[in-house]
VOTI-508125 format. One record per atom (N, C-alpha, C): residue number from 1; residue in three letters; atom name; x, y, z. Coordinates in steps of 0.2 Angstrom, whole numbers, plus 5000, padded with zeros to 4 digits. Layout:
  kese  tornu  gufi    xx    yy    zz
   NUM    ala    CA     X     Y     Z
...
This chain:
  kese  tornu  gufi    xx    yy    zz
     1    unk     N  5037  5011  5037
     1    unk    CA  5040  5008  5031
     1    unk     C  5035  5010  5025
     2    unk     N  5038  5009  5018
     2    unk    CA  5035  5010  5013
     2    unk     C  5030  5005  5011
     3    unk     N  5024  5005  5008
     3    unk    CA  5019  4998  5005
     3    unk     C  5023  4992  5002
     4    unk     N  5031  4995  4999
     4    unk    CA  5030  4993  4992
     4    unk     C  5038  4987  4997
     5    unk     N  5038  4990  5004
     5    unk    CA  5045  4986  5008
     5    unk     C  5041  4981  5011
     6    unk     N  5032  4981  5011
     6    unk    CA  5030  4975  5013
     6    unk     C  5031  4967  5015
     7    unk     N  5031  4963  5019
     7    unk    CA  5034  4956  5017
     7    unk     C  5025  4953  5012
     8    unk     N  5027  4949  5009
     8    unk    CA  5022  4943  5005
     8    unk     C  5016  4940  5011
     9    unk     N  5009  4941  5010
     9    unk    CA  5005  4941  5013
     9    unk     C  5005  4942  5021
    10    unk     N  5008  4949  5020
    10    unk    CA  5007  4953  5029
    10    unk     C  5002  4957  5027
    11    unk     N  4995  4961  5034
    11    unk    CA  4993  4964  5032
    11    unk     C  4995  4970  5037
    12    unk     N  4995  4978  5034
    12    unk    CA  4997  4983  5033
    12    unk     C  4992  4990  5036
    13    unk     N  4994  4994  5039
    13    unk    CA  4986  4999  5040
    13    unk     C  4992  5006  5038
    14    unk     N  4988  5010  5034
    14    unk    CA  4991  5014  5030
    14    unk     C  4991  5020  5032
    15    unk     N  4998  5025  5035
    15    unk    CA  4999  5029  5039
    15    unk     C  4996  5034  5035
    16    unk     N  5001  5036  5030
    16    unk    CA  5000  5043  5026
    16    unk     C  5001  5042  5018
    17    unk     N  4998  5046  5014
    17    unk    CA  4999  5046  5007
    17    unk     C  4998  5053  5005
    18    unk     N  5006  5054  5003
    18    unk    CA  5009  5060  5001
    18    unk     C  5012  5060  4995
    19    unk     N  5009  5059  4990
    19    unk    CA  5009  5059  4984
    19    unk     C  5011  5064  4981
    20    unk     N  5015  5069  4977
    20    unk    CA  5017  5074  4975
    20    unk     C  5011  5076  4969
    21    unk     N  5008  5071  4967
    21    unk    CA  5002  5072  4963
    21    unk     C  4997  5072  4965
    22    unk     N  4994  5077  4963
    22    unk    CA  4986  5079  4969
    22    unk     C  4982  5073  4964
    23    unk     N  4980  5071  4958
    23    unk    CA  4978  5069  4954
    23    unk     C  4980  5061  4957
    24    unk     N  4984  5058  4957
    24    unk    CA  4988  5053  4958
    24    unk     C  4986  5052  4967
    25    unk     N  4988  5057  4971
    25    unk    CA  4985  5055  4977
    25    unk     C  4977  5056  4979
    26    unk     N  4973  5058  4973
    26    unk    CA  4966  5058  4972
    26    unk     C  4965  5048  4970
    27    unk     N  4967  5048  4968
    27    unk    CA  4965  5041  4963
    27    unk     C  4967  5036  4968
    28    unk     N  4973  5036  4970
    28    unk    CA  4973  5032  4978
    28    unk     C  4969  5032  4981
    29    unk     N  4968  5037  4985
    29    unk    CA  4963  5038  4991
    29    unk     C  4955  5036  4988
    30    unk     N  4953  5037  4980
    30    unk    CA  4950  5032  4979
    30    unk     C  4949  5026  4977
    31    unk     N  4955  5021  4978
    31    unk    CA  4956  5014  4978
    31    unk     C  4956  5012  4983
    32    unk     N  4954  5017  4988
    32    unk    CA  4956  5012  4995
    32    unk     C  4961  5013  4999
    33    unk     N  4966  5015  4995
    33    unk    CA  4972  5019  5001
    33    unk     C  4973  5025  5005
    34    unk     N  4973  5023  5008
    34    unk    CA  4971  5030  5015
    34    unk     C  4971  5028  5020
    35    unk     N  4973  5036  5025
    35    unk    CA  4977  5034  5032
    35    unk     C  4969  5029  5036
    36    unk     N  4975  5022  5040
    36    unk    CA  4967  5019  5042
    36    unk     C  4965  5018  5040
    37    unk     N  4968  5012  5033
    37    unk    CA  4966  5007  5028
    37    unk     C  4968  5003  5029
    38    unk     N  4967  4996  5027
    38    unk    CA  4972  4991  5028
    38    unk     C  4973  4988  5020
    39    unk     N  4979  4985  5021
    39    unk    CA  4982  4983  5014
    39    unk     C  4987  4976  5015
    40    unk     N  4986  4974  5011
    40    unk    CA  4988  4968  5011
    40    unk     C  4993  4966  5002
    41    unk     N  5000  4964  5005
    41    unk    CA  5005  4962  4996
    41    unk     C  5005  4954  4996
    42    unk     N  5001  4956  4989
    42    unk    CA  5000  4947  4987
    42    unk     C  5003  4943  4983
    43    unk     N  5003  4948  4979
    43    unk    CA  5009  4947  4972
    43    unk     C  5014  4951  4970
    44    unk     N  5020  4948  4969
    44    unk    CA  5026  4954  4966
    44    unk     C  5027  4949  4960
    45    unk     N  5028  4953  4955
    45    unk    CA  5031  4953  4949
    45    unk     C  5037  4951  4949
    46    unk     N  5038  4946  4940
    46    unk    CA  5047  4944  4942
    46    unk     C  5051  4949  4940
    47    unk     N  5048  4955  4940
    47    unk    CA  5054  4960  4940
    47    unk     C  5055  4965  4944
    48    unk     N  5050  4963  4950
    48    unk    CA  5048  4965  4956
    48    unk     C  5045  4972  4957
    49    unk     N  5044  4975  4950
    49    unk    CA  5039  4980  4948
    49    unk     C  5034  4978  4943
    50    unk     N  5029  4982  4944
    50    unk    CA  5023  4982  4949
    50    unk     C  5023  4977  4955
    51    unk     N  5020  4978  4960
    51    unk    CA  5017  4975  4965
    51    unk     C  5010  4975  4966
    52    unk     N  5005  4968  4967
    52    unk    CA  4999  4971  4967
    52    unk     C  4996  4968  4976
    53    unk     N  4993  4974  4976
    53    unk    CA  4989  4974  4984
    53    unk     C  4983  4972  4984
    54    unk     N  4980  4970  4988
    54    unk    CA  4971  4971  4991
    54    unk     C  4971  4974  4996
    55    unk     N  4965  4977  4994
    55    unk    CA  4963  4983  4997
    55    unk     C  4956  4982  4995
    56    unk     N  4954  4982  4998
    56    unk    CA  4944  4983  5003
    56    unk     C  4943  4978  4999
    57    unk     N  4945  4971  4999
    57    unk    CA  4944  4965  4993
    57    unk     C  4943  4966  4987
    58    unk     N  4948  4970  4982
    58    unk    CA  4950  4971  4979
    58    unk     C  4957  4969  4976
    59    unk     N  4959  4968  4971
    59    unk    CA  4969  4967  4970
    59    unk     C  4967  4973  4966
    60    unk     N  4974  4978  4967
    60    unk    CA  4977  4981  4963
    60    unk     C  4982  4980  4964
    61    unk     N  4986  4983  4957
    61    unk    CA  4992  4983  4957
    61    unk     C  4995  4991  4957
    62    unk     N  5000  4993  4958
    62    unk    CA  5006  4998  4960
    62    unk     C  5011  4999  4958
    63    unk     N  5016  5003  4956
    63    unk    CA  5021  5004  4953
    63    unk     C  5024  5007  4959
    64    unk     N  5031  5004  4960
    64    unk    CA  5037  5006  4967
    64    unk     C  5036  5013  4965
    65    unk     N  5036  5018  4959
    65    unk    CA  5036  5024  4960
    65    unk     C  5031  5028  4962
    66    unk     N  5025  5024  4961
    66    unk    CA  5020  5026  4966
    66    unk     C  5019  5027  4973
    67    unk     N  5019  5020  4976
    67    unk    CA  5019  5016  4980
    67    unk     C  5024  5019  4985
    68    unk     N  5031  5021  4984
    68    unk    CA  5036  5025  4988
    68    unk     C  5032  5032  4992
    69    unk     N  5026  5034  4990
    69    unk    CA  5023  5038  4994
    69    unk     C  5017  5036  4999
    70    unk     N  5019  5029  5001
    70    unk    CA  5014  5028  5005
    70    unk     C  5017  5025  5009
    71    unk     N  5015  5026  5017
    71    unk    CA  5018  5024  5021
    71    unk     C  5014  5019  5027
    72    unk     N  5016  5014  5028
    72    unk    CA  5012  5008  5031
    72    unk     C  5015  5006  5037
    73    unk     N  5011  5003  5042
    73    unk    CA  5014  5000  5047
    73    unk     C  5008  4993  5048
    74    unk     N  5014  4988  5050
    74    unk    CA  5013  4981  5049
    74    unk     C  5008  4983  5055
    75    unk     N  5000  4979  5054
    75    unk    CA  4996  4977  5056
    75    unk     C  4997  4973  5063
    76    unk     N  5002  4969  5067
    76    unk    CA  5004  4967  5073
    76    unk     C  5004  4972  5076
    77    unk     N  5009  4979  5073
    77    unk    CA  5014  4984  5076
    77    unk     C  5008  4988  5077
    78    unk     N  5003  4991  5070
    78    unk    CA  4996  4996  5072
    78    unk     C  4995  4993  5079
    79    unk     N  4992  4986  5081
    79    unk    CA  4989  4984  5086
    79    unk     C  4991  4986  5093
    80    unk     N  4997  4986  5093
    80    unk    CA  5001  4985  5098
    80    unk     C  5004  4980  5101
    81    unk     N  5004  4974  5097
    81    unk    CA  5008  4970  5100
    81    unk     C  5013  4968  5096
């Protein structure tokens, strides 16, 4: 699933980030997103863009047309249960 298909306070561990922007998948990978991270959606907006995450106790926030490059799998599912 995409970050941005997340449900509201589930947390997340983050497959791949394939950003078409080497610049833009730089700046990710230095907020904290990267394969083997976990992430967590805390807050949506009322217009449902931007979304903002924590990541390594941090909130950031995300624009869907970022965020659409980033692929997550719900924290139950990484574990295996």
């Amino acid at each position: 699933m995409k970050i941005f298909e997340l449900p509201t306070q589930k947390t997340a561990i983050v497959k791949s980030v394939t950003h078409p922007s080497e610049q833009m998948q730089q700046r990710l990978y230095d907020l904290g997103i990267y394969p083997g991270g976990k992430v967590k959606l805390v807050l949506i907006s009322p217009k449902d863009d931007p979304k903002a995450y924590e990541v390594r106790g941090t909130v950031i926030a995300l624009r869907n047309e970022d965020a659409q490059y980033i692929d997550v799998e719900l924290g139950d599912e990484a574990n295996g249960k």
